[in-house]
gemmi code that builds the backbone of each chain (N, CA, C; Angstrom):
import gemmi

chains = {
    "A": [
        ("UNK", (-61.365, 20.378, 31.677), (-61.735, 18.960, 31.793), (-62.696, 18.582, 30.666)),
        ("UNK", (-62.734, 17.167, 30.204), (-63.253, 17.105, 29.221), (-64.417, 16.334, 29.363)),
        ("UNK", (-65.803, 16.741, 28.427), (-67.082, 16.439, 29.481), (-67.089, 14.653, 28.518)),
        ("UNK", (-66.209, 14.284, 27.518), (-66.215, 13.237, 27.084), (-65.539, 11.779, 27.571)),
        ("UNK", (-65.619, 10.991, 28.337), (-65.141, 10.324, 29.200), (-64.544, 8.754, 28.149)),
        ("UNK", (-63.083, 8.571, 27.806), (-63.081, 7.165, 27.564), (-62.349, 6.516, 28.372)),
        ("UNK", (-62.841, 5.157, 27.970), (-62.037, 3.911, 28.921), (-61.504, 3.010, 28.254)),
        ("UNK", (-60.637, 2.131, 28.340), (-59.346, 2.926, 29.593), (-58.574, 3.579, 28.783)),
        ("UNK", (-57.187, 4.035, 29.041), (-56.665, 5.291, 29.195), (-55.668, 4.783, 28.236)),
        ("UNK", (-54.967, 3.190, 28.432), (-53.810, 2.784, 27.947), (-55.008, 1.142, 27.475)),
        ("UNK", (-54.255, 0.444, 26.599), (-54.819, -0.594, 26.377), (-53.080, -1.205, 25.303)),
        ("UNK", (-53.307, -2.682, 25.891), (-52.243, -3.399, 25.297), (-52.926, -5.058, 24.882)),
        ("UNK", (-52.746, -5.434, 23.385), (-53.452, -5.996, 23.127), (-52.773, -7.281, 22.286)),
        ("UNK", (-52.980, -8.753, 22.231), (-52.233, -9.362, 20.864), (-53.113, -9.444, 20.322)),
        ("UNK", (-52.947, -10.023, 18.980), (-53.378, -10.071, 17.617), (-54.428, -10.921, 17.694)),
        ("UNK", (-54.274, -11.786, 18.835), (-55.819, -12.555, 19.014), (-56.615, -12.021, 19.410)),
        ("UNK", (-56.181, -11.429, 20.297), (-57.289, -10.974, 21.784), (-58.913, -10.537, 21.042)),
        ("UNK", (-59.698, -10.038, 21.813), (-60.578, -9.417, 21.793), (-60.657, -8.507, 23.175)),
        ("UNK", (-61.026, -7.359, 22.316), (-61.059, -5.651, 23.342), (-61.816, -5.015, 23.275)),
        ("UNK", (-62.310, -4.131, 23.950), (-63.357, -3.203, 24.047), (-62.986, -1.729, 24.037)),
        ("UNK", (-63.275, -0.534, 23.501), (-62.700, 0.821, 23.869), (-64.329, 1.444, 24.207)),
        ("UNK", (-64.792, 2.147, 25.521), (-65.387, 2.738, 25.582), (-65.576, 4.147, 25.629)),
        ("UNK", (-66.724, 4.750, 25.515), (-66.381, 6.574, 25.644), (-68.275, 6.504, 25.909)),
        ("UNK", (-68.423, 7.900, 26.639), (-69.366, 8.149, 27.341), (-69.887, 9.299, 27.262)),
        ("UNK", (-70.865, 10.575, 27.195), (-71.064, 11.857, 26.986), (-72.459, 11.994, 27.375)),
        ("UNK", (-72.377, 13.166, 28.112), (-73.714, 13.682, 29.176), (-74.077, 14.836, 28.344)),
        ("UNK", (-73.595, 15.091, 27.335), (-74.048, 16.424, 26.813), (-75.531, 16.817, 26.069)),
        ("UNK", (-76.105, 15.489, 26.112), (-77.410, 15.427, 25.254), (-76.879, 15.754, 23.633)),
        ("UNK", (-75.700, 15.243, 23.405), (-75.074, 15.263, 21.977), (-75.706, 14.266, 21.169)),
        ("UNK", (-76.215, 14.313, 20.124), (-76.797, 12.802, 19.334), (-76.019, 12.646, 18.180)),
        ("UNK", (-74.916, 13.032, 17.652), (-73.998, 12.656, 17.313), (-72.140, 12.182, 17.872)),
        ("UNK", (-72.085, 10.802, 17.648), (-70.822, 10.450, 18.020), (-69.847, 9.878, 17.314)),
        ("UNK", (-68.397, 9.900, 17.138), (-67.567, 9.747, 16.286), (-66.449, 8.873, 16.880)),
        ("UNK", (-66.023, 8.080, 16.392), (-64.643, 7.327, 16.550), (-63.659, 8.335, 15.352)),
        ("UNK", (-62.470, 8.496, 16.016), (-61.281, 8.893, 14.955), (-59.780, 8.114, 15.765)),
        ("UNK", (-59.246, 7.802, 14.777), (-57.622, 6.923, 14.759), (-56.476, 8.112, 14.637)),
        ("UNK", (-55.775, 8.093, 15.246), (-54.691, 9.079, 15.143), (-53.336, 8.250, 15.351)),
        ("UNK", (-52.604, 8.643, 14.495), (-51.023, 8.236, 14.399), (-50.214, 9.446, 15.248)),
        ("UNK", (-49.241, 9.175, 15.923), (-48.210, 10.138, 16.243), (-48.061, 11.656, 15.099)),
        ("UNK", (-48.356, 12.314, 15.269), (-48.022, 13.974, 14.832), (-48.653, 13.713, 13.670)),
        ("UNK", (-50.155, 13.552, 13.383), (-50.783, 13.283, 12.162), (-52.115, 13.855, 12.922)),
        ("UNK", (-53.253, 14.600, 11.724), (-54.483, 14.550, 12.074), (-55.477, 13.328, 12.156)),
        ("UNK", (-56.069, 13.330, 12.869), (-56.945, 12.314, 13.502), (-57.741, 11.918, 12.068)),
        ("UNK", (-58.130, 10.899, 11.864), (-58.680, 10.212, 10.623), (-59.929, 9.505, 11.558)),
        ("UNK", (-61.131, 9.920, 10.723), (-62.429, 9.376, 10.420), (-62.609, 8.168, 10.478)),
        ("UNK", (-63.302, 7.133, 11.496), (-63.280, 6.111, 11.330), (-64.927, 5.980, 11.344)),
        ("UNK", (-65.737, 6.240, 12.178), (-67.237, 5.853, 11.628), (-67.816, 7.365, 12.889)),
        ("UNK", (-68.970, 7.254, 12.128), (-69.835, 8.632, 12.848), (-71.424, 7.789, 13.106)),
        ("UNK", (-71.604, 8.064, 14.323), (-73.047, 7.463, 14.833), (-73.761, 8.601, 15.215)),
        ("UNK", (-75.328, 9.055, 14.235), (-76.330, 9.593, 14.417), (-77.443, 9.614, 15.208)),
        ("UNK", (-77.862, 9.824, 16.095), (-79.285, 9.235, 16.726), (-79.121, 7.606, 16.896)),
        ("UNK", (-78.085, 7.717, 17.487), (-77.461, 5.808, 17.898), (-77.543, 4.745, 16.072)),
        ("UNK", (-77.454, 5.514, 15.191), (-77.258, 4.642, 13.952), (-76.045, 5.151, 13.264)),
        ("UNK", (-75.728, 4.350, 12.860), (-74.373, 4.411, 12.428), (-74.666, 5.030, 10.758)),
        ("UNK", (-74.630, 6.447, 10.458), (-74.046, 7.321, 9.035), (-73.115, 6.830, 8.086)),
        ("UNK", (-71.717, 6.582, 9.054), (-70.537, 6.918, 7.704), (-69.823, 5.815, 8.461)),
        ("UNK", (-69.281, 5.236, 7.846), (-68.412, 4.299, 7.962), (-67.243, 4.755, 6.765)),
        ("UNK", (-65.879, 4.958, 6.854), (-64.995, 5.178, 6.336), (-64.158, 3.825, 5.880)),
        ("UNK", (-65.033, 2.719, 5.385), (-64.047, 2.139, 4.998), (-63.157, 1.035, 5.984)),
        ("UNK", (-63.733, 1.318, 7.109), (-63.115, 0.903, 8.165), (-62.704, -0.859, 7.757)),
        ("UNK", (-61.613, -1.167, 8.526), (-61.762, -3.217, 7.984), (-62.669, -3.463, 9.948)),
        ("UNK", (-62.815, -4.587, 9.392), (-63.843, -5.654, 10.149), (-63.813, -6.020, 11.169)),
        ("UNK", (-62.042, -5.829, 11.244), (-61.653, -6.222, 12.532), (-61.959, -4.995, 13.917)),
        ("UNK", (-62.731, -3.725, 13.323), (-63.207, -2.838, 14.337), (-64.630, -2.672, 13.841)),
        ("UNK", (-65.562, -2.994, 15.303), (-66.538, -2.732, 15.491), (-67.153, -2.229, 16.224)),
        ("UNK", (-67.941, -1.078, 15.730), (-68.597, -0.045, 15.916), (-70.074, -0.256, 17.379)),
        ("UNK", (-70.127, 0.337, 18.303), (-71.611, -0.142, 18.999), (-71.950, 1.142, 19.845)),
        ("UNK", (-73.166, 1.362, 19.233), (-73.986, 2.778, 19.652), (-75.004, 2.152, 20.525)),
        ("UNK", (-74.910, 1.799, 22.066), (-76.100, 1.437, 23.043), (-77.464, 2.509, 23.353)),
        ("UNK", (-77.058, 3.477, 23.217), (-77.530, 4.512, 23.637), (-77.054, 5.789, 23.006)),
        ("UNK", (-77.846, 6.761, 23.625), (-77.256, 7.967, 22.772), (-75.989, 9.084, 23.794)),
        ("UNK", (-75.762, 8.006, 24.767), (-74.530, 8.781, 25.743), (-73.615, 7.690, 25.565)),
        ("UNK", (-73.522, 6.514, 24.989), (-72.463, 5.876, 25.215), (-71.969, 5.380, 23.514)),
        ("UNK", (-70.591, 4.681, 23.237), (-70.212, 4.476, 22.389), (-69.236, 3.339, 22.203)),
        ("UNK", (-69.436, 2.229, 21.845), (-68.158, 1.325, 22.517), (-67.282, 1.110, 20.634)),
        ("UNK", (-66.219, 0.298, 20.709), (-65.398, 0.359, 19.321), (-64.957, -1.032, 19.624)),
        ("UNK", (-65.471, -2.317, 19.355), (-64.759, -3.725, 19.829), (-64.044, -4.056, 18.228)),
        ("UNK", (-62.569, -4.813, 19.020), (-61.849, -4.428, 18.479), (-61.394, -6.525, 18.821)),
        ("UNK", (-61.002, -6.711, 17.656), (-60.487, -8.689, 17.572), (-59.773, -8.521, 16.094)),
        ("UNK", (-58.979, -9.387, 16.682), (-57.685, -9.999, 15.621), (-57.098, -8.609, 14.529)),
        ("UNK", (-57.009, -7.675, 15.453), (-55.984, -5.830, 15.154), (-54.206, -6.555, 14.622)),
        ("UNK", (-54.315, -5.408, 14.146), (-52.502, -6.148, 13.300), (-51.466, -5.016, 14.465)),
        ("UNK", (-50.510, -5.003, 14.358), (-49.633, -3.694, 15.088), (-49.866, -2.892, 14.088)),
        ("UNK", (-50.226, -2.610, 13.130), (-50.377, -1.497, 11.943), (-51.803, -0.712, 13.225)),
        ("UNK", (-52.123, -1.120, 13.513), (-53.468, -0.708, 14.514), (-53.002, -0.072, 15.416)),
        ("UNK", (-52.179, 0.017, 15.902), (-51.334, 0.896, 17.309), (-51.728, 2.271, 16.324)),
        ("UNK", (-52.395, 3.064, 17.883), (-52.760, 4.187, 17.638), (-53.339, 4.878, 19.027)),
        ("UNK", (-53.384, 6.521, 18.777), (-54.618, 6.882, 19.752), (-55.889, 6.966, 18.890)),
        ("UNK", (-57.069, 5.995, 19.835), (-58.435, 5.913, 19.817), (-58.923, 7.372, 20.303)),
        ("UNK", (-59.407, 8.282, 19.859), (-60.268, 9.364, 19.916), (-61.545, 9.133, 19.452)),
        ("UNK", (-62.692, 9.355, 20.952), (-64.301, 9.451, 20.772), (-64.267, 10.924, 20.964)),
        ("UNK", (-64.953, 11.390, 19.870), (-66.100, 12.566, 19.964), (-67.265, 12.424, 19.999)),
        ("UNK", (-67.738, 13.870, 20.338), (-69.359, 14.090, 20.477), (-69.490, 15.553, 19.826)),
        ("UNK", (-70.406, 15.371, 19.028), (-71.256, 17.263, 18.658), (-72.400, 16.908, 18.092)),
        ("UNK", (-73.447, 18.219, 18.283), (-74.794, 18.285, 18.038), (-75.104, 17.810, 16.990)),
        ("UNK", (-76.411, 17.308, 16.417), (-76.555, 16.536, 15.316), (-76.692, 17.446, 14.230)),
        ("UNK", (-75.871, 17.120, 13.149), (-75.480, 17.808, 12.396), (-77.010, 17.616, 10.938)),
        ("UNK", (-77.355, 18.067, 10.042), (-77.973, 17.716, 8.957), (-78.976, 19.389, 9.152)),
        ("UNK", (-79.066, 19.469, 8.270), (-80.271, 21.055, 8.043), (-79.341, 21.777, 8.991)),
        ("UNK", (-80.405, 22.957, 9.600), (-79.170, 24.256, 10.219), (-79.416, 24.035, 11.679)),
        ("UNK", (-80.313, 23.372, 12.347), (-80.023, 22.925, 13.562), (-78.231, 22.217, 14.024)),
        ("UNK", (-77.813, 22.876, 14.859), (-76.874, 21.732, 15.257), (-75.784, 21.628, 13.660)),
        ("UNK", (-75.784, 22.640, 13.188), (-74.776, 21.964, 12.043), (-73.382, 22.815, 12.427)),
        ("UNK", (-73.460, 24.003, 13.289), (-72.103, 24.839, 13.385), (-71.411, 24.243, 15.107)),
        ("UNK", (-72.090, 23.230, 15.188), (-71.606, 22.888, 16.654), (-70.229, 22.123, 16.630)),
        ("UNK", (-69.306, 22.215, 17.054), (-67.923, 22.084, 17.230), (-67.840, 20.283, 18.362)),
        ("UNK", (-67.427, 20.031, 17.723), (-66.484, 18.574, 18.179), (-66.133, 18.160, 19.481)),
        ("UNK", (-66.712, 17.539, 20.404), (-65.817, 17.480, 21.809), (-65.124, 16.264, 22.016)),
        ("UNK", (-63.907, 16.018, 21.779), (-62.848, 15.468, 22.232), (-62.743, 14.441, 23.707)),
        ("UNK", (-62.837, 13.405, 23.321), (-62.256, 12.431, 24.692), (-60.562, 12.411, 25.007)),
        ("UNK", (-60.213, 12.087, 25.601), (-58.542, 12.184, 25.981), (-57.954, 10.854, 25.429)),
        ("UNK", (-58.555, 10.311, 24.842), (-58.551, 8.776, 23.991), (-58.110, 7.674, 24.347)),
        ("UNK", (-57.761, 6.896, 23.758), (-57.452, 5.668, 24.386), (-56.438, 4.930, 23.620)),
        ("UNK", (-54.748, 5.022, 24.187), (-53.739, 4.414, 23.425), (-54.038, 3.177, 23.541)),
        ("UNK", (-53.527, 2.510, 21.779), (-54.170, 0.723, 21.490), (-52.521, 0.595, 21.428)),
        ("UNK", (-51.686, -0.634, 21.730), (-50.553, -0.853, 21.269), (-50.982, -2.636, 21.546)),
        ("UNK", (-50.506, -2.777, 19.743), (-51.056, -4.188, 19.364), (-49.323, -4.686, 19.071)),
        ("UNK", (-49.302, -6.045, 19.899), (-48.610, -6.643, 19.964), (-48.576, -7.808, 18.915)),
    ],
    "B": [
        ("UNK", (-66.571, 20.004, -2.260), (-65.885, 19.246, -1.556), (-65.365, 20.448, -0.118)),
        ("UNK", (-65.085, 19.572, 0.910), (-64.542, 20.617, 1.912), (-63.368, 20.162, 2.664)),
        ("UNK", (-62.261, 21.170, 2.441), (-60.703, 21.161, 3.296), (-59.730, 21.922, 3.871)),
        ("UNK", (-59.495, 21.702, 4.762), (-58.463, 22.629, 5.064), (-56.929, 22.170, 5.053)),
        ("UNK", (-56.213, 23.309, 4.645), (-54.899, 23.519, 4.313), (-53.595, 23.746, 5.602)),
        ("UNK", (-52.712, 23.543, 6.394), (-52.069, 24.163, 7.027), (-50.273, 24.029, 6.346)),
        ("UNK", (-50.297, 25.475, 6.036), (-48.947, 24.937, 4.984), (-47.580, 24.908, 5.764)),
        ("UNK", (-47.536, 24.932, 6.918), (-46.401, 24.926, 7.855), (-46.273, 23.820, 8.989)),
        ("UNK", (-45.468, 23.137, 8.878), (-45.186, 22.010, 9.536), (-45.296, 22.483, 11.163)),
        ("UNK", (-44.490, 23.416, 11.458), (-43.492, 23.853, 12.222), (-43.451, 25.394, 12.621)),
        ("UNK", (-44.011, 25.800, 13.994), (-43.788, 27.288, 13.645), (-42.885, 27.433, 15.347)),
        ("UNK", (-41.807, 28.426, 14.700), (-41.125, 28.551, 16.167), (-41.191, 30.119, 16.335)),
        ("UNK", (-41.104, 30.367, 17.625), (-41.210, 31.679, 18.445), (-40.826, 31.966, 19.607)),
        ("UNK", (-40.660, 33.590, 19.864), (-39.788, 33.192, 21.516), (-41.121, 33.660, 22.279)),
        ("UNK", (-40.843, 33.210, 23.852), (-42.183, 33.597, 24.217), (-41.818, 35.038, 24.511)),
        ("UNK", (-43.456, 35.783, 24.783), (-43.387, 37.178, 24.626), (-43.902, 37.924, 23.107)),
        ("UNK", (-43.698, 37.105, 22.147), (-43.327, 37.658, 20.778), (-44.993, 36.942, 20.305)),
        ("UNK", (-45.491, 38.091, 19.596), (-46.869, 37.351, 18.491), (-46.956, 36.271, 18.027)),
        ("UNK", (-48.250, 35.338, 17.807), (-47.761, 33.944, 16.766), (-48.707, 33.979, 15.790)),
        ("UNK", (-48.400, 33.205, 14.898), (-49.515, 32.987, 14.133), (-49.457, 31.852, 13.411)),
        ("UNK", (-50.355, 31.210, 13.334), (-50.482, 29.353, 12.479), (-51.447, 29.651, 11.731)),
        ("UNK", (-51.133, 29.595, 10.502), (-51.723, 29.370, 9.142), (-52.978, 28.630, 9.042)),
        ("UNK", (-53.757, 28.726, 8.232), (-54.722, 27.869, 7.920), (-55.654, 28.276, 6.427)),
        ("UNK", (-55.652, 27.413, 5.470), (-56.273, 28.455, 4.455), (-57.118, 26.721, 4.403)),
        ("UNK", (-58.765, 27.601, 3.468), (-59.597, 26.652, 3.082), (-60.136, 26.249, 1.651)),
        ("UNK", (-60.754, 25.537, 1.634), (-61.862, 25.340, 0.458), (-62.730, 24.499, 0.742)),
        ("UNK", (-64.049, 25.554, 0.705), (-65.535, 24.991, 0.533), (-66.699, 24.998, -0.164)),
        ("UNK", (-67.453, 24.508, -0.187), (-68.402, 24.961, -0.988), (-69.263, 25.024, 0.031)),
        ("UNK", (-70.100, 26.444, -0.397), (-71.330, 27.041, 0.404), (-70.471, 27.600, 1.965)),
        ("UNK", (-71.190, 27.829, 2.549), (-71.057, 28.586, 3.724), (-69.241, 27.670, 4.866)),
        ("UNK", (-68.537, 28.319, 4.822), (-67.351, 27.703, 5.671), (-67.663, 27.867, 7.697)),
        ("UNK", (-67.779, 26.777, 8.551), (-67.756, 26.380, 9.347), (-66.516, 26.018, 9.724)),
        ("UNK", (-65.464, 26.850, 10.456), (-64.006, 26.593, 10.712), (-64.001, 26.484, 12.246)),
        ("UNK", (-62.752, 25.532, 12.505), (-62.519, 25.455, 13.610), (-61.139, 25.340, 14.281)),
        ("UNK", (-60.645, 25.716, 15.873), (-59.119, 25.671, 15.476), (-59.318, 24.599, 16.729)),
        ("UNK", (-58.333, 23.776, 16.619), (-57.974, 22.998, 17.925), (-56.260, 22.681, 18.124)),
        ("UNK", (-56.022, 22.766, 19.741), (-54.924, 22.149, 20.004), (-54.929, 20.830, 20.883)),
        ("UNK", (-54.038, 20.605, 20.555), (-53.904, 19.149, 21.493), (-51.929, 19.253, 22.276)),
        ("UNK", (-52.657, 18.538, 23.170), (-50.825, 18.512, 23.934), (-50.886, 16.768, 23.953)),
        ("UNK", (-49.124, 16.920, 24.130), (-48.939, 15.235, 23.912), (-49.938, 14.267, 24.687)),
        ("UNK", (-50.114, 13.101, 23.998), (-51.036, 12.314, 24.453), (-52.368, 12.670, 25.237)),
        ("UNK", (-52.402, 13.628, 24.849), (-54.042, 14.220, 25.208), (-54.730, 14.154, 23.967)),
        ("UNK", (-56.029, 14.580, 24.154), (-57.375, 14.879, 23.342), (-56.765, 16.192, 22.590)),
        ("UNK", (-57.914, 16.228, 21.553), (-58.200, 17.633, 21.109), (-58.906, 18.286, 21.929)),
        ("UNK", (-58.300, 20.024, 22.014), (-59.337, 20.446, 23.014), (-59.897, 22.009, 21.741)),
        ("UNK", (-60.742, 22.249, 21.874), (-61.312, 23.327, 21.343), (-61.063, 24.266, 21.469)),
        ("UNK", (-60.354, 25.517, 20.566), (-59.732, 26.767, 20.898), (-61.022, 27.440, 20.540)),
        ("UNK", (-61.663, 27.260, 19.221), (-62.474, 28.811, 18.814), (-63.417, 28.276, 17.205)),
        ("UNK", (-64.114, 29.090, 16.925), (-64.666, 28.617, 15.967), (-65.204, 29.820, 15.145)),
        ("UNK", (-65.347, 29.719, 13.935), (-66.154, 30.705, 13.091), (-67.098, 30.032, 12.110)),
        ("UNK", (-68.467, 30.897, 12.121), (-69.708, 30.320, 12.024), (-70.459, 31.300, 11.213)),
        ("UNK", (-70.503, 32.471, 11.498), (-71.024, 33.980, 10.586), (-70.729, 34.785, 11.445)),
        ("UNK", (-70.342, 36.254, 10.962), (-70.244, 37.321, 11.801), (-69.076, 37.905, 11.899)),
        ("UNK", (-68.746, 38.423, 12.726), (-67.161, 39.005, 12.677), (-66.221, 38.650, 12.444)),
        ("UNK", (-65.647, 38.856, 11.362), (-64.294, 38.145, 10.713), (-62.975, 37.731, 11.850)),
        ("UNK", (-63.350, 38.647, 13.021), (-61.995, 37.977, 14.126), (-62.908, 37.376, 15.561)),
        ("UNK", (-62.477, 36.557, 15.557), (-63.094, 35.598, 16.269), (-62.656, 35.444, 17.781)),
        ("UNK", (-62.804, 35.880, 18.904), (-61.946, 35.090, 19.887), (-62.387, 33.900, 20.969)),
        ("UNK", (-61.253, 33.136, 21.355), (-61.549, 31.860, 21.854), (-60.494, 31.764, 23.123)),
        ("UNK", (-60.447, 30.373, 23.513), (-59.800, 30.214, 24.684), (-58.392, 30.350, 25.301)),
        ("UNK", (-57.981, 30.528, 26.229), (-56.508, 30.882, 26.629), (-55.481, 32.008, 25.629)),
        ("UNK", (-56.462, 32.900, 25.078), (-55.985, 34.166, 24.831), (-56.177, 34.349, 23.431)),
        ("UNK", (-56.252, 33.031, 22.345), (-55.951, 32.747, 21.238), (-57.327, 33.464, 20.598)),
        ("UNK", (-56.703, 34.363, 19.106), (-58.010, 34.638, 18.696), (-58.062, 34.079, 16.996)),
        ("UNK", (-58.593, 34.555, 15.681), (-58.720, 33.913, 14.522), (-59.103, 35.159, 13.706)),
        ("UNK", (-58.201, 35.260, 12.718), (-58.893, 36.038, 11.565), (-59.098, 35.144, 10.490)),
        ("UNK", (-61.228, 35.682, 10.140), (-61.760, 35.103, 8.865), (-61.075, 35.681, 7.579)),
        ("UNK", (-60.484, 35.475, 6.521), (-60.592, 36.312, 5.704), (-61.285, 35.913, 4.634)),
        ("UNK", (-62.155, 36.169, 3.784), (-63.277, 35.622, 2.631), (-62.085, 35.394, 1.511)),
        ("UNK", (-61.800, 36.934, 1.431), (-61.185, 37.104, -0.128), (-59.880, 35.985, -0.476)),
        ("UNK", (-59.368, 35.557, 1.170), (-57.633, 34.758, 0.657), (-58.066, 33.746, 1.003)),
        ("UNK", (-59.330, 33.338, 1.696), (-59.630, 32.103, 2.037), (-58.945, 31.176, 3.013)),
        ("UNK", (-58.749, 32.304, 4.047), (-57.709, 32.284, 5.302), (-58.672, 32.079, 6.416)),
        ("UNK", (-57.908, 31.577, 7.744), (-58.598, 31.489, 9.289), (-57.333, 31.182, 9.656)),
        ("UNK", (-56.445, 32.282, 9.789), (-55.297, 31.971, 10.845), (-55.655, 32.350, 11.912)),
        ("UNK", (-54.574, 31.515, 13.154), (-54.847, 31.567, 14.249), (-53.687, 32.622, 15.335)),
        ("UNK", (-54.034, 33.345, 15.856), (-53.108, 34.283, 16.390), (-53.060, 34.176, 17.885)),
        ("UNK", (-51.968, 35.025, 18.597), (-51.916, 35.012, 20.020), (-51.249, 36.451, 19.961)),
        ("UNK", (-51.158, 37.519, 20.936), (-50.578, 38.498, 20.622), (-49.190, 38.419, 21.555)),
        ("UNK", (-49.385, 37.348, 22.319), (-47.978, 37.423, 23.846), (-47.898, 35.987, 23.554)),
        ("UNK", (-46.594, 35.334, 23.084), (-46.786, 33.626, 23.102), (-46.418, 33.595, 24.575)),
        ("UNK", (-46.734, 32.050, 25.161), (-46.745, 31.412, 26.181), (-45.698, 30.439, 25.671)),
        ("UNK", (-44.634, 30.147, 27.007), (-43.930, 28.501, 26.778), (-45.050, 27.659, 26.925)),
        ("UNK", (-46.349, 27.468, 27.458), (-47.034, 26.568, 27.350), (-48.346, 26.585, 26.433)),
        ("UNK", (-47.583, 27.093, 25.154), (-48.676, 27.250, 24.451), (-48.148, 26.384, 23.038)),
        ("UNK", (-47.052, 25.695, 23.286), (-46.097, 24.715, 22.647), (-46.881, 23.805, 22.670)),
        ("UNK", (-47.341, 23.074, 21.355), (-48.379, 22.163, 21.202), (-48.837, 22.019, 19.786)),
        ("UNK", (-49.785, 20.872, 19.339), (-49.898, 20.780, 17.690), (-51.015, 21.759, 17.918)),
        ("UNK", (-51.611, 21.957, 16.915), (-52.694, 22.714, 16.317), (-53.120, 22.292, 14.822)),
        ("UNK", (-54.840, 22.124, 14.872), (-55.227, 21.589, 14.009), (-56.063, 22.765, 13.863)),
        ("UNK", (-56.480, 22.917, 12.219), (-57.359, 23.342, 11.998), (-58.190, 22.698, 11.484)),
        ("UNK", (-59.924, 23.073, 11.035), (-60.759, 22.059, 10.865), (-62.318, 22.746, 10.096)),
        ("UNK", (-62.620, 21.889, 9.262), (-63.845, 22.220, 8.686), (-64.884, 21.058, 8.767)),
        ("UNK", (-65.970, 22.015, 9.057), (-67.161, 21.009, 9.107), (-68.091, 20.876, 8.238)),
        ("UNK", (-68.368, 19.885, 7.441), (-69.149, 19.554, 6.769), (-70.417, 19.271, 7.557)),
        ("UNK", (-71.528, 20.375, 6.973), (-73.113, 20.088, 7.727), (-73.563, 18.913, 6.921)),
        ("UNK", (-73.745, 18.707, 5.763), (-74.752, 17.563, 5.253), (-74.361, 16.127, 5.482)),
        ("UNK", (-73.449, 16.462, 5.839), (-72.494, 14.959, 6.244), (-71.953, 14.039, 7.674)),
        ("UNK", (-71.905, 15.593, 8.528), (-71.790, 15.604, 9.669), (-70.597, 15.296, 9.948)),
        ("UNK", (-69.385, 15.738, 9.019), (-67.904, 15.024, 8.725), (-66.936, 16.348, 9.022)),
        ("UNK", (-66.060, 16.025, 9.564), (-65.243, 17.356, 10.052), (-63.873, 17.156, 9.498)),
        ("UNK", (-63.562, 17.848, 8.460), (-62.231, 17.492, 7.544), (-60.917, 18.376, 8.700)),
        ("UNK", (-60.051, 17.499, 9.038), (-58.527, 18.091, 9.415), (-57.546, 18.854, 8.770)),
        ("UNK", (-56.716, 19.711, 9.224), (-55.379, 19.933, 8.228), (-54.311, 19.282, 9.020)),
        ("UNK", (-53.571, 19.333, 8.542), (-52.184, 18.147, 8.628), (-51.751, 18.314, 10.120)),
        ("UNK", (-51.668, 19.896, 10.507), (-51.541, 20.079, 12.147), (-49.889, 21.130, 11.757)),
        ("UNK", (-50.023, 22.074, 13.005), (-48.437, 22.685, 12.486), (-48.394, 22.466, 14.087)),
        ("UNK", (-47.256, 22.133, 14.501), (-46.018, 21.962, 15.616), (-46.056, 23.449, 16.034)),
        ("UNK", (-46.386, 24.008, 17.570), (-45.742, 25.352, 17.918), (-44.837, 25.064, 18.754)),
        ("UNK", (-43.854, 25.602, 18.683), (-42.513, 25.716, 19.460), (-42.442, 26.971, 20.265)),
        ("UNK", (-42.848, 27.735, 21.350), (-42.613, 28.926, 22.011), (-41.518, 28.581, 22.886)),
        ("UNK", (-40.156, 29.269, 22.972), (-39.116, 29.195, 23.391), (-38.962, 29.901, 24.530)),
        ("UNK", (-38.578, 29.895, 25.464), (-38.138, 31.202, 26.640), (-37.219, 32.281, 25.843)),
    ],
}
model = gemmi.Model(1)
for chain_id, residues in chains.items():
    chain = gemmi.Chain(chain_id)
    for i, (resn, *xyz) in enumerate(residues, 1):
        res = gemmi.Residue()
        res.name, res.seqid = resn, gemmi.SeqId(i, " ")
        for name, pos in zip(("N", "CA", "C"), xyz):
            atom = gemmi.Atom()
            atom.name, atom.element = name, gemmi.Element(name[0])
            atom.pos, atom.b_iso = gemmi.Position(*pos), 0.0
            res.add_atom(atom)
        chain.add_residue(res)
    model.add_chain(chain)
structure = gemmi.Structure()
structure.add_model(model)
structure.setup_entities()
């Protein structure tokens, strides 16, 4: 079971809408990650949140936004997505990475959250 | 710069029989590897990891990892495949100063009856 919790499970969306993807983690992890995955492709980097501040942003477009409330929760709001956006949403969590504390700690995986943009 | 390689799309096997999924790297400074599988429409789940220390590594549901320095290898092995061990597999490097965890492309296991 996976100690990374997102919501919801399935999400169906049009091109107007506005959406929310949440994910949640009890692990006392202070690093958290959004990644985009296509069908039979590795998961791609979309932004990494440090001590609830946002590090790396990959470039991401505008129409996804990033929100670190806390250091257990993670939300990804999401307005005016193209169908090029249909994907699985994957939140991670691992120890905070920088110096040798916390830098060999391994990735924990949410069960993600399919987007299918209409 | 840091990456990993998986040069096989596709690996098939019958069950019963050894497996092994590829993985070769390049890093600079110390390599932080990791293997993961995922089953359809699930998460990644964490098989195993190498960090320092013994070049063979073992991890979850039987699966273990040889480091090798010199070929710049971390394949992933099983010695008995499972039909339910049919699933992608990623391998993975972690970048410490960055906090960025580079993917390889993923190879397909096929364990057959």
């Amino acid at each position: 079971d996976t100690e990374v919790t997102q919501t919801p499970k399935h999400l169906v969306m049009g091109m107007t809408n506005k959406k929310s993807l949440k994910c949640e983690q009890h692990m006392g992890h202070r690093a958290m990650y959004w990644y985009k995955q296509k069908a039979k492709k590795p998961p791609e980097l979309m932004f990494v949140y440090s001590y609830e501040k946002l590090s790396i942003n990959e470039s991401v477009p505008s129409r996804f936004s990033p929100e670190c409330p806390n250091s257990s929760l993670l939300n990804l709001h999401l307005h005016a997505l193209q169908p090029e956006d249909s994907a699985l949403y994957l939140c991670a969590s691992s120890q905070r990475g920088g110096g040798t504390s916390g830098t060999t700690g391994e990735l924990f995986f949410g069960e993600g959250s399919r987007l299918t943009v209409l | 710069a840091q990456s990993v390689a998986q040069p096989e799309d596709q690996v098939n096997v019958a069950e019963g029989n050894p497996l092994t999924v590829k993985c070769t790297y390049s890093v600079s400074g110390n390599p932080y590897l990791f293997w993961y599988v995922q089953y359809p429409n699930r998460g990644l789940q964490f098989l195993l990891k190498y960090i320092t220390g013994d070049n063979l590594v073992k991890g979850s549901y039987g699966f273990e990892a040889e480091f090798n320095k010199s070929q710049t290898s971390f394949h992933l092995k099983k010695p008995s495949a499972l039909v339910s061990d049919s699933a992608l597999y990623f391998c993975a490097v972690r970048d410490p100063d960055f906090n960025k965890f580079y993917f390889g492309s993923g190879t397909k296991l096929n364990v057959k009856p």
